[in-house]
MIKOLSE-810370 format. One record per residue (C-alpha): z, y, x. Coordinates in Angstrom, 1 decimal. Example, Ala and Ser with C-alpha at 12.3 -4.5 7.8 and 13.67 -1.06 7.14 Angstrom:
z:y:x
7.8:-4.5:12.3 $
7.1:-1.1:13.7 $
end
This chain:
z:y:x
-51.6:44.1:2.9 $
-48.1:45.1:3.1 $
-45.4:42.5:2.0 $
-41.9:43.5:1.7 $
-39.3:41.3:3.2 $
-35.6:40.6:2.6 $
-33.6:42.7:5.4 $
-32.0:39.7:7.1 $
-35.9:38.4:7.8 $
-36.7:41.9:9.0 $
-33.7:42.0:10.9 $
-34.8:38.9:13.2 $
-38.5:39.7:13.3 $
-37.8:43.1:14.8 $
-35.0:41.7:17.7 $
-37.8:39.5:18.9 $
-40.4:42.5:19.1 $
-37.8:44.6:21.0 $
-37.2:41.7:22.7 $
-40.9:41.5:23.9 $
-42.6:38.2:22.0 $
-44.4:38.2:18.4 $
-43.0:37.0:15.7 $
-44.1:36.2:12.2 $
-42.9:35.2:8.6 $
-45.0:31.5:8.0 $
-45.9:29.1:5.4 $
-44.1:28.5:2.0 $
-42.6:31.8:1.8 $
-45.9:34.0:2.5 $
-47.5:31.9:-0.4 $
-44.2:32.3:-2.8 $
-44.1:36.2:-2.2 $
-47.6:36.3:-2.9 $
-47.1:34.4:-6.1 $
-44.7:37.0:-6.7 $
-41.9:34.0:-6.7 $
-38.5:34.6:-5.2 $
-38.7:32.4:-1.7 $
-36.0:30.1:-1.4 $
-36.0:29.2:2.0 $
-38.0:31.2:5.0 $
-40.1:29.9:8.2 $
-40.5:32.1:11.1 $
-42.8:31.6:14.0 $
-42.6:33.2:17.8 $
-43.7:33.5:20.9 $
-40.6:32.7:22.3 $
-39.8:29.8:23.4 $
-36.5:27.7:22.7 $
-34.4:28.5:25.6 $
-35.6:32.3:24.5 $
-34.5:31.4:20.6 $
-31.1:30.5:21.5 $
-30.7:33.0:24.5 $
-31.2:35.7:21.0 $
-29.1:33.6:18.6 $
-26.4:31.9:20.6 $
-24.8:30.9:17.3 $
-28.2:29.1:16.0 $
-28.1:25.6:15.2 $
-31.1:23.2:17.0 $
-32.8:21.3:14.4 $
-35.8:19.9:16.2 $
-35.3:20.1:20.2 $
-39.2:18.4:21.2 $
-40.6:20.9:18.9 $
-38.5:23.9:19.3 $
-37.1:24.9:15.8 $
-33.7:26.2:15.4 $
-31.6:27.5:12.2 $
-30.4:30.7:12.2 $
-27.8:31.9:9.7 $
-27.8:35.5:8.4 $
-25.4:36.3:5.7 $
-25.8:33.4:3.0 $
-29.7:32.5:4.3 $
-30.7:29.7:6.3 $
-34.0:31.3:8.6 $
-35.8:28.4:10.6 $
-37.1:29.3:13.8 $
-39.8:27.4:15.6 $
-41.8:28.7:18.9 $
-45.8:28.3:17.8 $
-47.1:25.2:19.1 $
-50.2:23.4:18.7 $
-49.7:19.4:17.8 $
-51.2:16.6:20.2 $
-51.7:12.8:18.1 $
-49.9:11.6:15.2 $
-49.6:8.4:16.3 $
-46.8:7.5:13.9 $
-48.3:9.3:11.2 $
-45.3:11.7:11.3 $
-44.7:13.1:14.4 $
-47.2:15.0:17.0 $
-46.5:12.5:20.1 $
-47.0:16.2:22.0 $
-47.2:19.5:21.6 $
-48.2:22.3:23.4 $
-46.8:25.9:23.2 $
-49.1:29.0:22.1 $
-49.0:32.4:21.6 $
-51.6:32.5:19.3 $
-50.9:32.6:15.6 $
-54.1:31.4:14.4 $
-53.6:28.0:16.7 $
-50.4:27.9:15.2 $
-51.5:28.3:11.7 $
-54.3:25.6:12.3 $
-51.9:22.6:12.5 $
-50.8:23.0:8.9 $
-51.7:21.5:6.0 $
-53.3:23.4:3.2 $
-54.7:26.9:3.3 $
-51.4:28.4:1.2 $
-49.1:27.6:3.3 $
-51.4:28.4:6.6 $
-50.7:32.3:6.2 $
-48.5:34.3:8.1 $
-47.2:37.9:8.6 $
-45.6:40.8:10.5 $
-45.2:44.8:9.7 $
-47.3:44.8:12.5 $
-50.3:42.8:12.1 $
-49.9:42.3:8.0 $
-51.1:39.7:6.2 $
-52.9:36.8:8.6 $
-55.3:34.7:6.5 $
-57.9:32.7:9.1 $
-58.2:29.7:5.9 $
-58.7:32.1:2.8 $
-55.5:31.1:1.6 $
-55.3:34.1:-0.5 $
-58.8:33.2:-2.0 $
-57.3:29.4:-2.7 $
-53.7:31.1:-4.4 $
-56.2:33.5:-6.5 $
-58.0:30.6:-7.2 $
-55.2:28.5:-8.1 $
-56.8:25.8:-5.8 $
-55.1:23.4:-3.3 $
-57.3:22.8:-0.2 $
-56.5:21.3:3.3 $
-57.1:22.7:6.5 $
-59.7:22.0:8.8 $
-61.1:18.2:7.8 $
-58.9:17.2:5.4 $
-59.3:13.3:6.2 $
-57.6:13.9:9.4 $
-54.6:16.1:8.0 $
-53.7:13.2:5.5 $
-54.4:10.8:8.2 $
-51.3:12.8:10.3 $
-49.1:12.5:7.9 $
-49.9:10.6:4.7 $
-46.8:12.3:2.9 $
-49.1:15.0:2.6 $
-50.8:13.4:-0.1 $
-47.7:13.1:-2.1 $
-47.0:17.1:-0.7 $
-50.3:17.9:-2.4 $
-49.7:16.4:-5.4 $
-46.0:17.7:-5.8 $
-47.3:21.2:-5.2 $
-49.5:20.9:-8.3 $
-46.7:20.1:-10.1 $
-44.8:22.7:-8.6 $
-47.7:24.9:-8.7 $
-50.1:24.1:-11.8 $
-52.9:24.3:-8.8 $
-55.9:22.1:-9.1 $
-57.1:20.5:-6.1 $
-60.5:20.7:-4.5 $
-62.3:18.2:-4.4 $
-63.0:17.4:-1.4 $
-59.3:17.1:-0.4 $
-58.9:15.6:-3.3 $
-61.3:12.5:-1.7 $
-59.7:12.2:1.1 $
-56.5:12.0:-0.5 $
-57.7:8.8:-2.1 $
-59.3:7.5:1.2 $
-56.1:7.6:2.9 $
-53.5:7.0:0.1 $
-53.3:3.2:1.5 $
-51.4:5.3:4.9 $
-48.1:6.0:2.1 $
-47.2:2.2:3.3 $
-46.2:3.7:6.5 $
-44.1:6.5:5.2 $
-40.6:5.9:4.7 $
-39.9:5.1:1.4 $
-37.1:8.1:1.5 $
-39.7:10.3:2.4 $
-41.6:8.9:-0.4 $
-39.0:9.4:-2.8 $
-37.7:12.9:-2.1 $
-41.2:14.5:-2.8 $
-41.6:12.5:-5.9 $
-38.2:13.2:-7.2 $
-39.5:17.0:-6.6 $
-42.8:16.1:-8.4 $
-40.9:14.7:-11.6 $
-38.9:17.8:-11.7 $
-41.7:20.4:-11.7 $
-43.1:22.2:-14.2 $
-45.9:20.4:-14.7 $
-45.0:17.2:-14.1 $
-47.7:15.4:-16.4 $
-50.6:16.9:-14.6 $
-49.3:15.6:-11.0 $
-48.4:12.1:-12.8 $
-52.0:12.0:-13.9 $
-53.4:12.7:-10.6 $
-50.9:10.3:-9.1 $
-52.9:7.8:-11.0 $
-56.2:8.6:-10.0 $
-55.3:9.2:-6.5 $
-54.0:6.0:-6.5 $
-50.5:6.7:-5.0 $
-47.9:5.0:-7.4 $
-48.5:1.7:-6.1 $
-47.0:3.1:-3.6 $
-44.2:4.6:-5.4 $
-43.2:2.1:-8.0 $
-44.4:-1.1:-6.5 $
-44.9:-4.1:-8.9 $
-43.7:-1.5:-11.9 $
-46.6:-0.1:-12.0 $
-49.2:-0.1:-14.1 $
-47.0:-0.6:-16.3 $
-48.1:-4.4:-18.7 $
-48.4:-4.8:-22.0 $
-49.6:-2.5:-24.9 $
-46.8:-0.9:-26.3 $
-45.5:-0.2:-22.6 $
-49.2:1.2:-22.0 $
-49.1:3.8:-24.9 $
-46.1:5.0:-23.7 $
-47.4:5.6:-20.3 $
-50.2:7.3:-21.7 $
-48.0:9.6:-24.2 $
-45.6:10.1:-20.8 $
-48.4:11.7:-19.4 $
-49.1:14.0:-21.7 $
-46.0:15.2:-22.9 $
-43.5:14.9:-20.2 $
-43.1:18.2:-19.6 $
-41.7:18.9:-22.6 $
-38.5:17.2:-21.5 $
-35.7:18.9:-20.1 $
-36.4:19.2:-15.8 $
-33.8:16.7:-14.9 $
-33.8:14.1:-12.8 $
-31.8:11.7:-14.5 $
-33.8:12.7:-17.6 $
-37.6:12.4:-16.0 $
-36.8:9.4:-14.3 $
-35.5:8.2:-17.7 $
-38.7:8.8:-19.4 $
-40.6:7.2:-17.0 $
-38.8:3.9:-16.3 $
-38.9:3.3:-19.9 $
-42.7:2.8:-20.1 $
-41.8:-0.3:-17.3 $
-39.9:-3.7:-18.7 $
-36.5:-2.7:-17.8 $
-35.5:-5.6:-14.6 $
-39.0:-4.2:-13.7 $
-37.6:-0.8:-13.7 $
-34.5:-1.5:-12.0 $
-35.9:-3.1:-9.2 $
-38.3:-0.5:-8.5 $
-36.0:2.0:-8.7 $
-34.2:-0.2:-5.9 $
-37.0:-0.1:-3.6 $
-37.8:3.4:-4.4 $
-34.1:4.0:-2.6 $
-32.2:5.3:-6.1 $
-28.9:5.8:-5.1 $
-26.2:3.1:-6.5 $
-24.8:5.6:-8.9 $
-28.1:7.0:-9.9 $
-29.3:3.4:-10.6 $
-26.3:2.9:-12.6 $
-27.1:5.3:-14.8 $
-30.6:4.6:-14.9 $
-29.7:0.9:-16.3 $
-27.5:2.4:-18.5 $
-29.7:5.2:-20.1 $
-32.6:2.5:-20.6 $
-30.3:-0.4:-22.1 $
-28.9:2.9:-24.3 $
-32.1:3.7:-25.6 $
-33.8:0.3:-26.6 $
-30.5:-0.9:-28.4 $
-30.4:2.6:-30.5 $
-34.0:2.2:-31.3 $
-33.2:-1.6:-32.8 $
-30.2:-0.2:-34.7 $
-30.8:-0.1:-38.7 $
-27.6:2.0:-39.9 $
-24.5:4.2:-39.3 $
-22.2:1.1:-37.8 $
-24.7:-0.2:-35.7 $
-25.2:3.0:-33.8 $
-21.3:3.1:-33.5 $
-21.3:-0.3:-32.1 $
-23.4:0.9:-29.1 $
-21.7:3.7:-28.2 $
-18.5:2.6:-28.5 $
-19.8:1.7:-24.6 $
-19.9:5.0:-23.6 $
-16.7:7.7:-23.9 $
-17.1:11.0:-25.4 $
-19.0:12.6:-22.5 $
-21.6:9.8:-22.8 $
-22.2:10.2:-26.3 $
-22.9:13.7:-26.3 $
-24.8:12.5:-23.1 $
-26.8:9.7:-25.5 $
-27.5:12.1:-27.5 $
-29.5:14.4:-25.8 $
-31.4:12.0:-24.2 $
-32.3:10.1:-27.5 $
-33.6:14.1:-28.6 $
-35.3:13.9:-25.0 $
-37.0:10.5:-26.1 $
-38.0:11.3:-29.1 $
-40.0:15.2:-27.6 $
-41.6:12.6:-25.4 $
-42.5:9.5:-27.0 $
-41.7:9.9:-30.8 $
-43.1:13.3:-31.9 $
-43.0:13.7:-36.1 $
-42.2:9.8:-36.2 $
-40.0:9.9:-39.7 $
-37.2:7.3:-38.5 $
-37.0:8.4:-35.1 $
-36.0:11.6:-36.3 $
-33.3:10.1:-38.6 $
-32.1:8.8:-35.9 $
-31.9:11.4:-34.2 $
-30.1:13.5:-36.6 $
-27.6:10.1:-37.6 $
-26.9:10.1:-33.9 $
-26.0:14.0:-34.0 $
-23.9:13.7:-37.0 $
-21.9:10.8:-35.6 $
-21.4:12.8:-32.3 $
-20.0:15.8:-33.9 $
-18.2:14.2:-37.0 $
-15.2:13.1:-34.2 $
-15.2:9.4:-36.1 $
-12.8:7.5:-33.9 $
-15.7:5.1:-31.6 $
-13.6:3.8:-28.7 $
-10.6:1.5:-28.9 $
-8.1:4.4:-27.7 $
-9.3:6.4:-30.3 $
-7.4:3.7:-32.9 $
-4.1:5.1:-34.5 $
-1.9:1.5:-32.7 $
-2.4:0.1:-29.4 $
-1.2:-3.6:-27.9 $
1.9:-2.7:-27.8 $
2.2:-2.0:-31.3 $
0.6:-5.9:-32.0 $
2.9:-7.3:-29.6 $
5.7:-5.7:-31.3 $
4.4:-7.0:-34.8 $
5.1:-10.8:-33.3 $
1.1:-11.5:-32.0 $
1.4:-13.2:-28.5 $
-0.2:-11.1:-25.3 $
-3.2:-12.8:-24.2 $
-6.6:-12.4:-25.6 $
-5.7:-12.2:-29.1 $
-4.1:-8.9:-28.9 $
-7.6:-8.0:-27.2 $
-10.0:-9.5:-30.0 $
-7.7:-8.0:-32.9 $
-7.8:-4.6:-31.1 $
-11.9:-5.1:-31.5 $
-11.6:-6.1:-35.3 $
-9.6:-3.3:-35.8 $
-12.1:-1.3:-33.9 $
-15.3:-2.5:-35.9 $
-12.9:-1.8:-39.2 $
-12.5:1.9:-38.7 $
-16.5:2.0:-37.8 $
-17.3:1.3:-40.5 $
-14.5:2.9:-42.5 $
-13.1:6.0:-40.5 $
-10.7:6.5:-43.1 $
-8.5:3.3:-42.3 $
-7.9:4.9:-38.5 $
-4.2:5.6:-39.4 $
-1.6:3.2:-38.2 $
0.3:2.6:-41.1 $
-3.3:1.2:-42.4 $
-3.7:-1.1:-39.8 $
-0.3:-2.5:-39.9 $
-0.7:-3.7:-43.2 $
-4.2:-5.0:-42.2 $
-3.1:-6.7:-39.5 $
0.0:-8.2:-41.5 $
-2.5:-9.1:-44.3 $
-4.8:-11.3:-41.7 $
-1.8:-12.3:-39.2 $
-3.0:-16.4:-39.7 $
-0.4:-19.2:-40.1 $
-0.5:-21.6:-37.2 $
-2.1:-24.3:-39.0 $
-5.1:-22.0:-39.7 $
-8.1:-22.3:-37.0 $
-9.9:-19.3:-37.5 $
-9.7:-16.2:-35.3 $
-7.9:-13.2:-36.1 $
-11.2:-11.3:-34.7 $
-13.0:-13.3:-37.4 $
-10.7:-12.2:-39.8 $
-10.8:-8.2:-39.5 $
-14.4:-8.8:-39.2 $
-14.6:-10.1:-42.8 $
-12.7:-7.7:-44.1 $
-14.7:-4.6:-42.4 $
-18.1:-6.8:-43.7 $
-16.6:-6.3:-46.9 $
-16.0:-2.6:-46.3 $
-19.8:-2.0:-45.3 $
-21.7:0.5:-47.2 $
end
C-alpha cells in the first residue's frame, strides 16, 4: 500500500536513508491518513540514534533525552523524532525505567498501545501492519497490543486514551481490552490528575462524546475523574445524567460548553469542588460557577423582569454568551419542553431588543444625583439600583429627564425612614406588567 505524505515528512525520511539508517512515519498519523483524516501532528521513528538525530538537524529541539525524541521544525510543522527503542518496566506506571535501542520496527511497534496506532511506514517498505491494525480501523474496533492487562497496567492513562479515542473515533472497543480496562481502572489513582484531565477534556470535546461518557461509566473511570461528584445524588440530578448521556453531542464542541452540561447534572459546591480537584484552571472555574449559577436562576425565573434582573450580572458579551448556553441547555436537557422554549425565545428577544440591563446603560449617573442635592455614600448606590429595576421593567422611562423627575418625586424628607431604594422599587412594582 502506498501512502502519500506531506513533502516536509518525505523530506526527513529520505535525509536519514541517504544518510544510511531507516526511518519510518509511526502511530497517530498512519491511522489518520488511513482514515483518510488530515494528520495534525506526525511521529517518525529511526535507526538513528540521538547523537545521530541532532548531528542531521542541529537546529532540532530535544524533548525527551533518556528516550531519544527530538522536535524538528520544517516550515510551519512540528515532526517528532525518536530512535526505535524497546521499553524495560513501568515501574511508575508512566515511564519505562529503561529502554533499549533497536533497529527493528516491529520491536518498536510492539511497545505501543493499541493496534491503530502500532503501524508504520516508508516508500520503501509500505505499509507495516504486524497487529492487523488495518483489520481493527476497517473494523472500527479499538484493541490493545499484546496482553492488554499489562499495557494498561504501564500506563493506566491508557484507559482514559482508549476511551477518548472512541470519542474521537466512534470506535467500539473489544472486549477483551475492554476487561482489562476495568481490571485496572483502580491504577488512574496513580496518574496525575493533569494527565487525567487533559484527555478528558479531549473526550468531552469529541464527536461522540456520549458514547465515551457511557463507557466511562461502565469502565468505571469517573470516580476517578470527578471524585465525590460523581454519581451524581438525587433523582432529578440522575435524569439529567442520564439525558447528558444521550444527547450531549448535540451541543456545541466546547469546552466551557461540555463541561457546562455536565457539572450541571452535579449539586453545584459539588461541582465546583470537583472541578478544583480535577485541576480547572481559576478562570475556567470562574466561569464554570458562573454558567451554573446562570442557568439555575433563569430556569426559576417566571417573567420578562426577572430574567433582566439576572443578567443585569453579566455585560453585553455575557448575555449574548447566556444565551447560547441556555439554547445549549435546553438541545441537551429540555428538548420540546413548552416553557423552556419560551424561555429560550424571551431570553433571545431581550438580548437583541438593546433594553438598557446594566446600571451604565441608565440615561444619569452619580454625579447627576449628587448634583440633584442626594449625599455620596450608599444612597446614591441603592437609588442608582431603583432606578435600574424601574427601566427593567419599563424601558421607556430610560431617559434622564424621566428619572430626574422620578427621583425628585421620591427624594424623602428627613423625617421620613424609608429608603429611597424602597421607594423607586414601589413605583417600578406599580409599573409591572
Amino acid at each position: 500500500m502506498q501512502i502519500a505524505l506531506p513533502e516536509n515528512v518525505t523530506a526527513i525520511l529520505d535525509l536519514f536513508k541517504t544518510s544510511g539508517f531507516k526511518a519510518y512515519a509511526v502511530g497517530g498519523a498512519v491511522r489518520d491518513v488511513l482514515l483518510g483524516l488530515d494528520p495534525q501532528e506526525w511521529d517518525l521513528a529511526t535507526s538513528a540514534s540521538l547523537e545521530q538525530i541532532t548531528a542531521l538537524f542541529p537546529e532540532s529541539r530535544l524533548i525527551g533525552e533518556k528516550y531519544a525524541v527530538v522536535r524538528v521544525l520544517q516550515g510551519e510543522t512540528e515532526i517528532d523524532i525518536a530512535s526505535m527503542r524497546i521499553d524495560g518496566c513501568y515501574s511508575d506506571h508512566r515511564r519505562p525505567d529503561q529502554v533499549e535501542l533497536t533497529d527493528r520496527i516491529e520491536e518498536d511497534l510492539a511497545r505501543r498501545d493499541f493496534t491503530i496506532n502500532g503501524m508504520a511506514y516508508s516508500a520503501e517498505g509500505g505499509l507495516i501492519d504486524p497487529f492487523d491494525g488495518q483489520r481493527d480501523i476497517k473494523a472500527h474496533m479499538l484493541r490493545a497490543i499484546g496482553k492488554s492487562e499489562d499495557r494498561f497496567s504501564e500506563d493506566p492513562l491508557r484507559i482514559l486514551r482508549a476511551l477518548r479515542f472512541s470519542g474521537q473515533l466512534g470506535f467500539d472497543i473489544a472486549l477483551e481490552t475492554f476487561t482489562s480496562m476495568q481490571k485496572t481502572v483502580f491504577l488512574l489513582e496513580r496518574i496525575s490528575m493533569d494527565r487525567r484531565r487533559e484527555e478528558f477534556d479531549k473526550l468531552l470535546t469529541s464527536k461522540n462524546a456520549g458514547k465515551a461518557l457511557r463507557m466511562c461509566v461502565s469502565v468505571g473511570s469517573m470516580p476517578f475523574l470527578l471524585g465525590e461528584a460523581y454519581p451524581p445524588s438525587g433523582e432529578r440530578a440522575e435524569a439529567n445524567f442520564s439525558l447528558l448521556l444521550q444527547k450531549i453531542d448535540l451541543s456545541s464542541r466546547d469546552l466551557r460548553v461540555r463541561r457546562t452540561m455536565l457539572f450541571y447534572c452535579v449539586e453545584k459546591q459539588k461541582a465546583i469542588s470537583a472541578a478544583k480537584i480535577l485541576g480547572i484552571d481559576s478562570e475556567s472555574r470562574k466561569n464554570l460557577e458562573r454558567d451554573l449559577s446562570l442557568l439555575r436562576e433563569l430556569m426559576l425565573a417566571s417573567d420578562r423582569y426577572e430574567i433582566k434582573a439576572i443578567l443585569s450580572s453579566c455585560d453585553r458579551e455575557g448575555v449574548m454568551e447566556t444565551v447560547k448556553l441556555f439554547q445549549e441547555y435546553q438541545i441537551v436537557f429540555a428538548g420540546e419542553n413548552s416553557s423552556t422554549i419560551s424561555r429560550s425565545k424571551l431570553l433571545s428577544e431581550i438580548a437583541e431588543s438593546g433594553d438598557p440591563l446594566f446600571l451604565e446603560e441608565l440615561a444619569l449617573n452619580g454625579q447627576d444625583l449628587l448634583n440633584e442635592g442626594f449625599p455620596q455614600g450608599k444612597e446614591v448606590g441603592e437609588l442608582l439600583d431603583g432606578l435600574l429595576k424601574l427601566v427593567h421593567k419599563d424601558p421607556g422611562m430610560n431617559e434622564r429627564a424621566k428619572l430626574l423627575k422620578t427621583i425628585k418625586q421620591t427624594k424623602p424628607d428627613r423625617s421620613e425612614r424609608i429608603s429611597l431604594r424602597e421607594r423607586i422599587s414601589g413605583i417600578a412594582k406599580n409599573r409591572r406588567t
